[in-house]
Structure formats: structure tokens, C-alpha cells
C-alpha positions in Angstrom: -16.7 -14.3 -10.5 -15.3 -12.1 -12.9 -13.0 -8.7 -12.2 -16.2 -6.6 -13.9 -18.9 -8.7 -11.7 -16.3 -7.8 -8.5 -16.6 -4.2 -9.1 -20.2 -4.1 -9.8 -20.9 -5.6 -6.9 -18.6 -2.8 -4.3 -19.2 0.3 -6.9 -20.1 3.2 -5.2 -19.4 7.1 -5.5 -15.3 7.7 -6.2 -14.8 10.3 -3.9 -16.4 8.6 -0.5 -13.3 6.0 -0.3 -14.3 5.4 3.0 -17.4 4.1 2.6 -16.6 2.3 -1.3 -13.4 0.4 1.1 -15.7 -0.2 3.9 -18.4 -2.1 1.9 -15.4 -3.7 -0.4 -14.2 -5.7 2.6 -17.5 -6.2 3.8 -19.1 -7.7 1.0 -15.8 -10.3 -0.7 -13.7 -13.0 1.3 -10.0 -11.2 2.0 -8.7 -14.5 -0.8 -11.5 -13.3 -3.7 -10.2 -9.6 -3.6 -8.5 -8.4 -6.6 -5.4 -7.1 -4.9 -5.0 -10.6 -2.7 -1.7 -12.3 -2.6 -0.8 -14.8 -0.6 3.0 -14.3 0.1 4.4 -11.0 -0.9 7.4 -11.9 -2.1 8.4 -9.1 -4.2 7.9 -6.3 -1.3 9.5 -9.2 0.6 12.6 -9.1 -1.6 12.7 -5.1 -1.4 12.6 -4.7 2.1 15.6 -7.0 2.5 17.6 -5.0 0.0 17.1 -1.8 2.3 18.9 -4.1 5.4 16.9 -2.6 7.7 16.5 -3.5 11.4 14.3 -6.0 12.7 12.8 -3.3 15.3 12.8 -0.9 12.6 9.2 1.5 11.8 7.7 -0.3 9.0 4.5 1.8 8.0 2.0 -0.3 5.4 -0.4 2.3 3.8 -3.6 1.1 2.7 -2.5 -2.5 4.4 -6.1 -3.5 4.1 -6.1 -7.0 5.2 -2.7 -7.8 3.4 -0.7 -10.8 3.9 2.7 -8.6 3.9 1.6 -8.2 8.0 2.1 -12.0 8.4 5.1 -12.0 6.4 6.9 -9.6 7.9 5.8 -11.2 11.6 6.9 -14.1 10.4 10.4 -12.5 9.4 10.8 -11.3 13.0 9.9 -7.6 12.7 8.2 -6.1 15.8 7.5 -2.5 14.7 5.2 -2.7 12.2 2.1 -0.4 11.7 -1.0 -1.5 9.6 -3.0 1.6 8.3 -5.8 1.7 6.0 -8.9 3.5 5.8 -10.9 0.8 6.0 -11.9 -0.1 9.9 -13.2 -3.1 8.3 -10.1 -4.3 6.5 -8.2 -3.8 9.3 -10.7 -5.5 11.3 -10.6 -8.6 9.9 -6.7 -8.6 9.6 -6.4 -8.2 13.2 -8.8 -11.4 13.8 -6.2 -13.3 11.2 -2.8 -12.2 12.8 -4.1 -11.9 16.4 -3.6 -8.8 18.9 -0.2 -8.6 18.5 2.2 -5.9 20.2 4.3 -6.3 17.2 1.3 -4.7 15.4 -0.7 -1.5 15.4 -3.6 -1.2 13.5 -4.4 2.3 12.8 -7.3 3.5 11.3 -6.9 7.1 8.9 -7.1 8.9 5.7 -3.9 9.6 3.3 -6.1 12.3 2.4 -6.8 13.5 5.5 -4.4 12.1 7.8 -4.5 12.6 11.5 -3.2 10.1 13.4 -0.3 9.1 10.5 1.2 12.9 10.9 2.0 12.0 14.2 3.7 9.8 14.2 7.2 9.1 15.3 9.7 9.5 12.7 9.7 6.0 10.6 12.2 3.7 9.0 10.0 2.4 5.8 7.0 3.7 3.9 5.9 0.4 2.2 2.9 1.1 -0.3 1.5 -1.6 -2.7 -1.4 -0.7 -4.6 -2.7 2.7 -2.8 -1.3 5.4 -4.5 -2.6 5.1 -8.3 -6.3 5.3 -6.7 -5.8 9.1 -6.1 -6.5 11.0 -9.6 -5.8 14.9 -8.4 -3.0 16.8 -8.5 -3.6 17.9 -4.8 -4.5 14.0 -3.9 -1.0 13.3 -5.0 0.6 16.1 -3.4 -1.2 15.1 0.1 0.4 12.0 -0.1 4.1 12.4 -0.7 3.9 15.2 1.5 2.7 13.2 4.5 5.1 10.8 3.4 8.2 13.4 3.8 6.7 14.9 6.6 7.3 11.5 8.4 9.9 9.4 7.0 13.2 9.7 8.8 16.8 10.6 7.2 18.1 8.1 5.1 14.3 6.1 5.4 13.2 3.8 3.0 10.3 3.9 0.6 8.8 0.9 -1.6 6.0 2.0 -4.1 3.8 -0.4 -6.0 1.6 0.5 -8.6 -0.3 -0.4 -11.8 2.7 0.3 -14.4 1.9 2.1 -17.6 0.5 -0.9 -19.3 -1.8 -1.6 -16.1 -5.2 -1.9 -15.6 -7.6 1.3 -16.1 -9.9 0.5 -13.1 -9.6 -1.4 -10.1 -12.4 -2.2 -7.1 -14.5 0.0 -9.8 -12.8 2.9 -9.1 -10.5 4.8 -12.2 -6.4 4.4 -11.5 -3.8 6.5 -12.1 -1.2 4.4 -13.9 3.1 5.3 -13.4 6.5 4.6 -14.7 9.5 5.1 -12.1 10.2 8.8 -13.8 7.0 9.6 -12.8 7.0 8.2 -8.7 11.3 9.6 -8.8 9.1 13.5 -10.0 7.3 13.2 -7.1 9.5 12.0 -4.6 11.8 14.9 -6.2 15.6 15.0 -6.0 16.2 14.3 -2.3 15.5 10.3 -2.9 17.6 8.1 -4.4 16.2 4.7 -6.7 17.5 2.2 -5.7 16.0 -0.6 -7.8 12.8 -1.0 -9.8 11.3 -3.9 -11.6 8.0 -4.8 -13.9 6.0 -7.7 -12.6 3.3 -9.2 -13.6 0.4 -10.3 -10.8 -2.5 -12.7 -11.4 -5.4 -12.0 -9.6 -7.6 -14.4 -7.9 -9.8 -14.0 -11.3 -7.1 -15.0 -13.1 -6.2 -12.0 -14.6 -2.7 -10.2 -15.1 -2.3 -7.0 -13.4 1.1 -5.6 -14.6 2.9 -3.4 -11.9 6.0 -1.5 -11.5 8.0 -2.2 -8.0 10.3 0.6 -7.1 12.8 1.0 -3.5 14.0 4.5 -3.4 15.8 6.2 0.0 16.0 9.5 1.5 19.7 11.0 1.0 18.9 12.9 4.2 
């Protein structure tokens, strides 16, 4: 199956993300999805830079039914939260992990968080492949703002996203594409970069997504 048949097959209207990430995990295997990768090293690699504790608050937006939730159970962490919007996704990554109390699966919008604002203060916002789905201005601005709102002094944040030279659509929905300038703009002054790199994923179709990693931390 080809990245164009994929989308086809899961296109629905842009705006309902709900129900286009609903019928995505519905419809194709967690290992056919475009965004699958079985180990994730390089958020792996990342997360070890910041030294953080193994009880730390480790919050994966848009987790889906990543693989990073195994790797970091399998790297001892016991405070990890799996959000997405997806009830699906996360469904089916519970049934592969197990009901863990290392693990809490919650279920809410970036957009339109509830739950996420209330949370407790954490340690790292860990993101691959959320953020350049959200075109607007005020889409953008709803995210980083949740993401200050709840990120603790000195926190960690790891963003991955389709670099410059990325693709245009993914999951047949539109991307916004970024270079570190443009994630540091957003973040704004009061986070540091602490290390960025290009790299190049091959999707289960065989095709190269280029994306840009980047660690930056709160200076207070």
C-alpha cells in the first residue's frame, strides 16, 4: 500500500481531528501507519540528555499507539502519561502494554484541553509528530500555551516535526513544516535549545520523512 492509497483510505474533513484519528486507528494495523516506528531511538537518545529522573512526569502528546510507551517502561520510568485524542489509539496501546500503574492513558484535545490543564506540574513535554498538523495561528498558540501553562521550572521539552524539506501532507491531512528558529519563536526567550538534529525516517511504505529533533528546557 502506498502513502497516497493510506490517506485516501482515512481522509476525512481537516478540522474534525477527532473523528479523522479515530477512523485512522480504526481502519490500519498500529505497524502499517505512517508515523510507526519500532524503537524510538532518537527521542530515546533526547530524553537521556535531559538526565531526568526515573519517577519523573513524562507527558507524550498525541502518543497514539507509539512504541516510545514501551521504551520508556522498558527503561524503568514509572510516571509516564499517554495522551492522544484518539480513544482508539490509545485503546489499542493499552491492550499492547497492559494496565500498567506506570501508565495513564488520557484521553483530550490540545485544542481543547481539559483534563491536560490539570494536571500536576510535569517534568517533560515529549511531542513527535503532533504539532505540524495544526495550520492556525491560534492552533499554535493553544498549544505552547498549554504547554507553559504546565511544564514545571527548569522542565524539559522534545519536539519532533516534519523539517523544512518534509513532507506536505501526512494521514491526508496538510502539515505545517519547521526549522528550530521557528519551534525556539514559539517557545520564546524563556527556553533554552539544548540540541537539535535532522533525521531522516522511513516509513513502513518505504518512504523518507525528513524531521527536525530538537530538546529545549525552561530557564525557570
Amino acid at each position: 500500500m502506498t502513502t497516497n492509497e493510506t490517506d485516501s483510505k482515512i481522509s476525512s474533513p481537516a478540522k474534525d481531528y477527532k473523528k479523522h484519528w479515530n477512523a485512522a486507528y480504526n481502519k490500519i494495523s498500529t505497524e502499517k501507519l505512517g508515523w510507526y516506528e519500532e524503537n524510538s531511538a532518537q527521542t530515546l537518545a533526547l530524553i537521556k540528555e535531559t538526565k531526568i529522573a526515573k519517577n519523573a512526569t513524562i507527558l507524550n502528546v498525541g502518543a497514539g499507539s507509539s512504541t516510545i510507551i514501551d521504551n520508556l517502561l522498558a527503561a524503568g520510568f514509572s510516571n509516564i502519561i499517554a495522551n492522544d485524542l484518539a480513544e482508539a489509539s490509545l485503546t489499542s496501546l493499552k491492550s499492547r502494554v497492559g494496565d500498567s500503574d506506570k501508565v495513564q492513558f488520557l484521553v483530550d484535545d490540545l485544542l481543547n484541553p481539559s483534563k491536560l490543564k490539570r494536571l500536576k506540574k510535569i517534568d517533560l513535554w515529549n511531542d513527535r509528530a503532533v504539532l505540524h498538523f495544526f495550520l492556525k495561528d491560534e492552533e499554535i498558540a493553544t498549544y505552547f500555551n498549554l504547554l507553559k501553562k504546565i511544564l514545571k521550572p527548569n522542565g524539559f521539552v522534545i519536539i519532533a516535526v516534519f523539517a523544512e524539506n518534509g513532507a506536505e501532507k501526512c494521514c491526508g491531512l496538510p502539515l505545517k513544516r519547521y526549522s528550530v528558529a521557528m519551534l525556539q519563536k514559539n517557545l520564546g526567550a524563556n527556553f533554552e535549545l539544548i540540541k537539535s538534529f535532522n533525521h531522516t525516517f522511513v516509513n513502513p511504505n518505504g518512504d523518507d520523512r525528513p524531521y527536525i529533533y530538537s530538546l529545549f528546557q525552561r530557564k525557570s
